[in-house]
C-alpha positions in Angstrom: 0.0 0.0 0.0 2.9 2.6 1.0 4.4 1.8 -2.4 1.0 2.6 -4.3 0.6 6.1 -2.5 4.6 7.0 -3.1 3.4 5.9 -6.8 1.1 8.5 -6.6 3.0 11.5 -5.7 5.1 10.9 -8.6 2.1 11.4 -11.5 3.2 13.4 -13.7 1.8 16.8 -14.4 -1.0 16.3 -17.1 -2.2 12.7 -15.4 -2.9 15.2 -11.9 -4.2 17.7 -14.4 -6.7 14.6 -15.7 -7.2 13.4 -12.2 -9.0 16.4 -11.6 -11.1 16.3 -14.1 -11.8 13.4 -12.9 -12.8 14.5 -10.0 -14.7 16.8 -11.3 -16.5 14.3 -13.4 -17.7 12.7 -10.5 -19.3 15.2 -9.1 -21.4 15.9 -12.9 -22.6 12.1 -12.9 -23.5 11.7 -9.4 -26.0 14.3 -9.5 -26.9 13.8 -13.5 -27.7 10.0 -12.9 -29.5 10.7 -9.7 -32.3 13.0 -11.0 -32.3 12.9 -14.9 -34.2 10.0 -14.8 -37.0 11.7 -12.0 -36.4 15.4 -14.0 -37.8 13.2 -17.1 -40.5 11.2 -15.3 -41.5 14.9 -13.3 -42.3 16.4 -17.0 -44.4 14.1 -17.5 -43.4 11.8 -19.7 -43.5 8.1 -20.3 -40.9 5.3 -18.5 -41.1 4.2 -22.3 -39.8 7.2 -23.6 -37.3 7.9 -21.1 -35.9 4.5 -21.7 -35.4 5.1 -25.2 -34.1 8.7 -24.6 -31.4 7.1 -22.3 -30.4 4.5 -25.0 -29.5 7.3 -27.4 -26.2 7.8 -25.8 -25.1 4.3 -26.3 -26.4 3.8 -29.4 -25.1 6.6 -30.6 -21.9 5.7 -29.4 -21.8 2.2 -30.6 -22.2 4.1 -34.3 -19.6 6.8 -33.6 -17.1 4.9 -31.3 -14.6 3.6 -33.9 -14.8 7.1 -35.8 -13.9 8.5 -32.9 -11.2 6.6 -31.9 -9.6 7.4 -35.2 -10.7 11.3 -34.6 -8.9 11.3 -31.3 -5.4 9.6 -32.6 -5.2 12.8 -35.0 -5.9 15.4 -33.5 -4.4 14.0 -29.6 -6.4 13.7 -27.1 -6.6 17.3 -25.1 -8.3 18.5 -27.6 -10.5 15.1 -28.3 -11.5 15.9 -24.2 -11.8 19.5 -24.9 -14.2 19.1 -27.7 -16.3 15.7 -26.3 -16.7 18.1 -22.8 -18.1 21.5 -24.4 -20.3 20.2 -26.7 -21.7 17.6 -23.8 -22.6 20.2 -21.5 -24.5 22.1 -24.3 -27.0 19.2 -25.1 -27.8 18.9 -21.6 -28.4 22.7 -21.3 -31.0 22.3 -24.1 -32.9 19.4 -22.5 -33.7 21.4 -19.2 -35.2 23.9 -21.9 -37.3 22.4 -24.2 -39.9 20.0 -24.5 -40.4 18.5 -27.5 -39.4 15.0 -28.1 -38.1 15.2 -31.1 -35.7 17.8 -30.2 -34.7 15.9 -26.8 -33.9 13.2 -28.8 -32.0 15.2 -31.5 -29.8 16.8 -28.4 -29.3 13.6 -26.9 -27.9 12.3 -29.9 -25.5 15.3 -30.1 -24.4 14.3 -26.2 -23.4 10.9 -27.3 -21.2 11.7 -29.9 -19.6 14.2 -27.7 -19.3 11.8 -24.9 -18.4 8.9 -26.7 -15.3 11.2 -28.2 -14.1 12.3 -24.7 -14.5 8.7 -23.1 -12.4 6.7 -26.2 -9.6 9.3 -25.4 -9.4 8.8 -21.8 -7.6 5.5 -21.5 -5.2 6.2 -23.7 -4.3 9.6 -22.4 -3.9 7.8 -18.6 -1.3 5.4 -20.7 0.7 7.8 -22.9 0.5 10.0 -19.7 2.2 7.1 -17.0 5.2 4.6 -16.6 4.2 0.8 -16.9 4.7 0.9 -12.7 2.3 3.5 -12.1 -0.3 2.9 -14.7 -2.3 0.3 -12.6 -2.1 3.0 -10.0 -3.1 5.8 -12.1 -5.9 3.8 -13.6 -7.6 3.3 -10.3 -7.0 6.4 -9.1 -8.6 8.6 -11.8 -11.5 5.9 -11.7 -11.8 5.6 -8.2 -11.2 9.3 -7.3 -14.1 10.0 -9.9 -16.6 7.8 -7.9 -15.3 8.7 -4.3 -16.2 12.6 -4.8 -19.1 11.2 -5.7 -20.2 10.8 -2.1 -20.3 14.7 -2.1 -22.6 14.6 -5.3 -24.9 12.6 -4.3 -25.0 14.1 -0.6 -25.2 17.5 -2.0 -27.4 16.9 -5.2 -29.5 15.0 -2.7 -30.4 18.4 -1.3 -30.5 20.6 -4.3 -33.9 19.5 -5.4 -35.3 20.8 -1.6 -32.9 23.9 -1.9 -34.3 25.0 -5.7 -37.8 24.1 -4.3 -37.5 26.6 -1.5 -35.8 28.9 -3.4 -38.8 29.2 -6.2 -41.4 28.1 -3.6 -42.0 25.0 -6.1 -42.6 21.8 -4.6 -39.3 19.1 -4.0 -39.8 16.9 -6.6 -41.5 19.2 -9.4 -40.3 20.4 -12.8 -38.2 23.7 -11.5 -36.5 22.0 -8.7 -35.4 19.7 -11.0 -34.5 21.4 -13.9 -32.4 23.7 -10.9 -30.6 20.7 -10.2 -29.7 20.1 -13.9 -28.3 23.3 -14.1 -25.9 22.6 -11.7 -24.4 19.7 -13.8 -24.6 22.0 -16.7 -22.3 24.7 -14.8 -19.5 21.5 -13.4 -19.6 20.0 -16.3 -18.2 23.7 -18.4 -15.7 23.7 -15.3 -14.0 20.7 -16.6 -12.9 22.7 -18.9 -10.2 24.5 -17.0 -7.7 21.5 -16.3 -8.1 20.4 -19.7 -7.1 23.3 -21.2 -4.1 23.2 -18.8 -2.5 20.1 -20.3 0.3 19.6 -22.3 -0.2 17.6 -25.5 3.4 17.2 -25.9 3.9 15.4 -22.4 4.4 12.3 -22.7 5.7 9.2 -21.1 9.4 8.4 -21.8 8.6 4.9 -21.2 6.0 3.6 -23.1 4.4 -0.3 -22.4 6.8 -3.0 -23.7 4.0 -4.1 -26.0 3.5 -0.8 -27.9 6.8 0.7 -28.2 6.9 4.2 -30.0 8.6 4.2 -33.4 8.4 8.2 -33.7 6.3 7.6 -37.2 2.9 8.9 -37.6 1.9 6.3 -39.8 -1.1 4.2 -38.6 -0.6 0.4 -37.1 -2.9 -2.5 -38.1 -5.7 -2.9 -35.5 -5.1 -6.2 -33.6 -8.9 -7.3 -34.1 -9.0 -10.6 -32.8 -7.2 -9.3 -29.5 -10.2 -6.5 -29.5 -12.6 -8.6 -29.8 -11.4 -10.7 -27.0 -11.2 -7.6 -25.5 -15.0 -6.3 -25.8 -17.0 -9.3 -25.5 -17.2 -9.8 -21.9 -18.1 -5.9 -21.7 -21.0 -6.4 -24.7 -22.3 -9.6 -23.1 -22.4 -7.8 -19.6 -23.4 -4.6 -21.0 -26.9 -6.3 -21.3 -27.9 -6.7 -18.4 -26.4 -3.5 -16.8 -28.3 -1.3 -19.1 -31.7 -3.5 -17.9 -30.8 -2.5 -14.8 -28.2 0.4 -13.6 -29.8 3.4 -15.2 -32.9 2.2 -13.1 -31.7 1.8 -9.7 -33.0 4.9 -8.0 -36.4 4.3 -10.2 -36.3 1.1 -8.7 -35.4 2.2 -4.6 -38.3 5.3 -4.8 -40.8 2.3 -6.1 -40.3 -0.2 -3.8 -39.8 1.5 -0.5 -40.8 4.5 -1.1 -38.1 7.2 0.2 -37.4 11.3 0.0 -34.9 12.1 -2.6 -32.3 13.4 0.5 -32.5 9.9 1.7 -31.6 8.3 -2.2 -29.1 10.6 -2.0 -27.3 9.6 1.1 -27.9 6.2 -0.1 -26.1 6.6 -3.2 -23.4 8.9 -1.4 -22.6 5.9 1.0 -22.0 3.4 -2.0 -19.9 5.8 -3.9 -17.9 6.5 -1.1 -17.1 2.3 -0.6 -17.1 2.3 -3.9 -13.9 5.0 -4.3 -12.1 3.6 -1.6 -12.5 -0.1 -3.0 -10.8 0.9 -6.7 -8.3 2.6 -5.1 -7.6 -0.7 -2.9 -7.7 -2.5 -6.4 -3.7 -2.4 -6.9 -3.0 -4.0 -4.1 -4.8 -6.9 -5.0 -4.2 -6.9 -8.6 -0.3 -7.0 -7.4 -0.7 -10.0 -5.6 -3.2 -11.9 -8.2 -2.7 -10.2 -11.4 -5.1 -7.8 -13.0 -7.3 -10.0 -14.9 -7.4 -12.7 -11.7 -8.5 -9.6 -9.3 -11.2 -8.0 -11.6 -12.6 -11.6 -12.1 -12.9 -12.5 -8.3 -14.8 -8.9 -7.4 -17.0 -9.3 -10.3 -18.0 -12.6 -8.9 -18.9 -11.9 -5.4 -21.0 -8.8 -6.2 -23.5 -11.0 -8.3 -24.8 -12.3 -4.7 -25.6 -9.1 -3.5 -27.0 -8.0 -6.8 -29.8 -10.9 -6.3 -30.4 -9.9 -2.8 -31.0 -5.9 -3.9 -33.8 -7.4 -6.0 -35.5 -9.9 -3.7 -34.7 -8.9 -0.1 -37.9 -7.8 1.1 -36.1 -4.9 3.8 -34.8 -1.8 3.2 -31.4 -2.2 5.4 -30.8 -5.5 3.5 -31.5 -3.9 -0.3 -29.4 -0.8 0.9 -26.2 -2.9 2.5 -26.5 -5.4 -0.6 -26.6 -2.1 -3.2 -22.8 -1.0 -1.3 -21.4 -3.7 -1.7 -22.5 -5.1 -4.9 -21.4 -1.8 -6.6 -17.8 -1.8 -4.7 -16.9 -5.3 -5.9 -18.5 -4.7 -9.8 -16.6 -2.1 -9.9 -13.3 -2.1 -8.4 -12.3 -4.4 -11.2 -13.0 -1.9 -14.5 -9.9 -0.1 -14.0 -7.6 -2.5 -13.5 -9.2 -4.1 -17.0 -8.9 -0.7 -18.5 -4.6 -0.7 -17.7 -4.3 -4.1 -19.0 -6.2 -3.6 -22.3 -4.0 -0.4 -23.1 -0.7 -2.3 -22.4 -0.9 -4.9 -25.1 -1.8 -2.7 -27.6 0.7 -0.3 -30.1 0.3 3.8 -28.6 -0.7 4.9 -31.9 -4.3 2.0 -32.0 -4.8 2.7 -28.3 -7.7 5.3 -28.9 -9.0 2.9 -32.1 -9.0 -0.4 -29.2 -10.8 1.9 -26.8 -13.1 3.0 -29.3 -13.7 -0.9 -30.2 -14.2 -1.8 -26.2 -16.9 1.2 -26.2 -18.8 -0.3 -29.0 -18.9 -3.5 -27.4 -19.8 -1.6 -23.7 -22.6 0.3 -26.0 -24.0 -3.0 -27.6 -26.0 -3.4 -24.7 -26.6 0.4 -23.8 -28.2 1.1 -26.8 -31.0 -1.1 -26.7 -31.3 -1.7 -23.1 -32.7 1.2 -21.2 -36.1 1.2 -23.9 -36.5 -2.4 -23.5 -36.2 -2.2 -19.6 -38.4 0.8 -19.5 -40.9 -1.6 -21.4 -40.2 -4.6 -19.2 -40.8 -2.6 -16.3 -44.3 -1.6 -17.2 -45.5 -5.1 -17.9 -43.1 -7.8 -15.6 -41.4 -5.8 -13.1 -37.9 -5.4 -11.7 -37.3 -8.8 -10.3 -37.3 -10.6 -14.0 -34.5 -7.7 -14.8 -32.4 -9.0 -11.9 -32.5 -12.7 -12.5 -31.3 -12.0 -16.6 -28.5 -8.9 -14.8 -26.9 -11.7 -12.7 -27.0 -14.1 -15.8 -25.1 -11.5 -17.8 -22.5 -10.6 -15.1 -21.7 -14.3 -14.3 -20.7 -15.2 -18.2 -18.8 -12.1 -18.9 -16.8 -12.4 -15.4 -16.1 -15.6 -16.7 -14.8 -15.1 -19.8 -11.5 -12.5 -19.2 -10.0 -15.0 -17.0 -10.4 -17.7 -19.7 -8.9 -15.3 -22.6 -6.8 -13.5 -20.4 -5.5 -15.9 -17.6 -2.0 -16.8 -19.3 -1.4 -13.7 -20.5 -1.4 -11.9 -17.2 -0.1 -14.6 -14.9 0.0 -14.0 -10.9 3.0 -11.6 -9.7 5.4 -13.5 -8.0 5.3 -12.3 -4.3 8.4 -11.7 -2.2 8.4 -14.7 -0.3 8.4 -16.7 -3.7 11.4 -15.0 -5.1 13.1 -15.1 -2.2 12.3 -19.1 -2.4 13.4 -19.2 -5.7 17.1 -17.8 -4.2 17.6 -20.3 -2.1 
């Protein structure tokens, strides 16, 4: 542990630059995914429609991924971020304004290109931007630093619905103290902004992963697609079942036990807080199992507590299993994201991570509408039962791909056995 937090004072300029945006990131996701889905509902508009409104973004991005994965390796990826942030806020500015669904859907579709350019870029800015010994640590740490502010989202944007409502002398949970709220995200998410602009494109890592070593060319390398697509289907096969379900968890928690939006909040602050504090635990186990070997075994033991979110018939049971399921999902997708980007060349990194996106999006883009639907006529429980189903086949799969390639670390004790 001492050795990942000395790792982590030595980050180099533009990856503390990227941590806080980052940061800031959190904080715009912890509120937006907390009350887009009620600021939608609160208009009055159907769960059908505001499933198919949050499919846009993936399927959008399953479309535009690989374009722009190829748009972010020519023109570097500052300006990829810069670009994918300003014209993400903007779309979502629109939205709190107008009404029609035909626009919504129009500016939603503009949000997922921009989104899907910023997120293909981020990987392989964290690699280009670290030494092979710090990049599991950087990995985790922009990922779990991201979800660990977002306890102060979700505690804050808990209250920002009341606060708006006071302020306007609206009611909590109408349009205006919603729409309030949105503008809040709006307003963090042009602050990100400011720490992107402050990077240095030229920066870059004098040591480079073994497996992609830097020729100095700007030609373009062949796309390893059989290693992509090793790469991508556990994430497409899993991204079923989280799109059935994720985007619907606070629907789900104000349905079945029926509780104020400050107390959602709280409940979602909580988890990200565990949820922070378990990524940035994740070196330390990946450096005693291996990357692939860690992400597996916490992917595993969070599909019990998924099941018990769904069934458990208490409050205090749902809430505990909802912590700790999302800690151990999670802590994982980091250390997945560091090993894809190492055995790939630096100049297909942002074309791979485009690839992983689509196969992350395959799900996303249909998902959300058909769970909307599914919600309407079976319920949540159904949702759960084909959620676990997913998650248990594509934890599976990276260790059987994967397992040789990234063998266990040898431990101290072993090497000094092997001395002997």
């Amino acid at each position: 542990m001492l050795t990942h937090l000395r790792t982590f004072r030595q980050f180099s300029r533009n990856a503390r630059l990227l941590l806080i945006v980052s940061v800031i990131q959190g904080l715009v996701f912890s509120i937006y995914w907390l009350f887009f889905n009620l600021f939608i509902l609160a208009r009055g508009f159907e769960k059908d429609f505001l499933g198919f409104l949050a499919a846009i973004p993936s399927l959008v991005g399953l479309i535009f991924s690989f374009p722009a994965g190829a748009i972010s390796d020519r023109i570097g990826r500052q300006r990829a971020m810069l670009w994918g942030t300003l014209f993400s806020a903007l779309p979502v500015a629109g939205i709190i304004l107008v009404t029609d669904k035909a626009w919504m859907t129009a500016l939603y579709v503009v949000y997922g290109c921009a989104w899907t350019l910023t997120m293909v870029s981020h990987s392989p800015f964290l690699t280009e931007n670290s030494t092979p010994e710090e990049r599991t640590t950087l990995f985790s740490a922009s990922f779990g630093l991201s979800t660990l502010v977002g306890f102060f989202g979700h505690l804050i944007g808990g209250l920002l619905p009341a606060f708006f409502a006071a302020l306007l002398n609206v009611g909590p949970e109408s349009v205006p103290a919603y729409q309030g709220t949105m503008w809040v995200v709006v307003g963090l998410t042009l602050a990100t902004l400011i720490p992107l602009v402050l990077i240095r494109e030229g920066e870059r890592s004098a040591s480079i992963s073994s497996a992609s070593p830097a020729t100095g060319t700007p030609t373009q390398v062949r796309l390893p697609f059989r290693l992509a697509a090793k790469l991508l289907l556990p994430d497409a096969i899993m991204s079923i079942g989280a799109a059935l379900l994720i985007p619907y968890m606070n629907v789900f928690f104000k349905e079945k036990f029926p509780i104020p939006d400050s107390t959602l909040g709280a409940m979602f602050s909580v988890s990200s807080v565990l949820m922070g504090l378990a990524t940035l635990a994740s070196p330390v186990l990946a450096g005693r199992l291996g990357k692939i070997r860690a992400m597996v075994l916490t992917q595993l033991a969070s599909i019990p507590f998924l099941l018990t979110i769904g069934f458990a018939p208490w409050f205090g049971v749902a809430v505990v299993a909802f912590w700790l399921r999302r800690a151990l999902m999670n802590m994982g997708a980091p250390l997945y994201s560091a090993f894809a980007m190492e055995q790939v060349d630096e100049r297909a990194r942002a074309r791979v991570s485009s690839l992983m996106g689509m196969g992350w999006n395959i799900g996303w883009g249909v998902g959300p509408y058909i769970s909307g639907l599914m919600q309407v006529r079976v319920g949540f429980q159904p949702i759960f039962l084909i959620t676990a189903g997913t998650y248990l086949v594509g934890s599976i799969l990276p260790y059987l791909f994967f397992a040789k390639t990234d063998p266990m670390p040898r431990t101290k004790s072993a090497l000094a056995r092997q001395t002997l």
